[in-house]
C-alpha positions in Angstrom: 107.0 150.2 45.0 108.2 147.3 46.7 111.4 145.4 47.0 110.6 141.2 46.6 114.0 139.4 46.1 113.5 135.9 45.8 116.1 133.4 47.4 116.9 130.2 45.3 117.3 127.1 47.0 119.7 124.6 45.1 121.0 121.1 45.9 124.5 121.0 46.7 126.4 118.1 47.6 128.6 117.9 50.9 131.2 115.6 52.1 131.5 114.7 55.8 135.7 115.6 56.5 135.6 114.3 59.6 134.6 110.8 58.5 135.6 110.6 54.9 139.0 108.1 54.5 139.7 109.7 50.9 138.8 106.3 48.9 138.0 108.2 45.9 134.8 106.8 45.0 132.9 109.6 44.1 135.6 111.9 42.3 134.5 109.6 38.6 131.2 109.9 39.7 131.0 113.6 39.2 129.4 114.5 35.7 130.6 118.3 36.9 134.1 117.2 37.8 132.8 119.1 41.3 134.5 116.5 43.7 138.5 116.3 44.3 140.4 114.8 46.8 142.2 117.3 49.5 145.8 116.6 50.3 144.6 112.5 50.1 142.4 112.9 53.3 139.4 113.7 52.1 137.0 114.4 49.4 135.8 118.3 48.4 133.0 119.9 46.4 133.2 122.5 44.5 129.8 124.2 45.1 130.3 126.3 41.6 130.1 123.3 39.6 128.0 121.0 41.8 124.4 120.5 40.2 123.2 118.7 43.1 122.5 115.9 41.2 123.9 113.2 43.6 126.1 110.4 41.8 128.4 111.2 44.3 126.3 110.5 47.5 125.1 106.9 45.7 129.0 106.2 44.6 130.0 106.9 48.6 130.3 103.1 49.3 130.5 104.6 53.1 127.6 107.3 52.9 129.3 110.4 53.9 128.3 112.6 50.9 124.6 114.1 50.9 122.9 116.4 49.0 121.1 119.0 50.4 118.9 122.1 49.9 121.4 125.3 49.8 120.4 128.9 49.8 122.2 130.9 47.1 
């Protein structure tokens, strides 16, 4: 008998730390409440909560968030 394990891919959403400025845009966004703002310099996802379903990346006025394929 064989062993088949599947691997599921889910959209995540990531924030660029080096570039974000912390403007807060996305963290209303967020029907998941997956996105905070770290120590006011930049914004975070919690991959538990994110659903991938990328408010945030459209309510980043300067396009740092993207969403992304993610193997789980």
């Amino acid at each position: 008998m064989s062993d088949t394990r599947t691997v599921r891919a889910a959209r995540k959403a990531q924030v660029d730390s080096f570039s974000c400025v912390a403007c807060g845009c996305c963290v209303p966004s967020c029907p998941r409440k997956a996105i905070s703002i770290f120590k006011g310099m930049f914004a975070t996802v919690d991959t538990e909560l994110c659903v991938g379903c990328g408010k945030c990346a459209k309510a980043c006025p300067a396009g740092f968030i993207t969403v992304s394929e993610a193997a789980q």
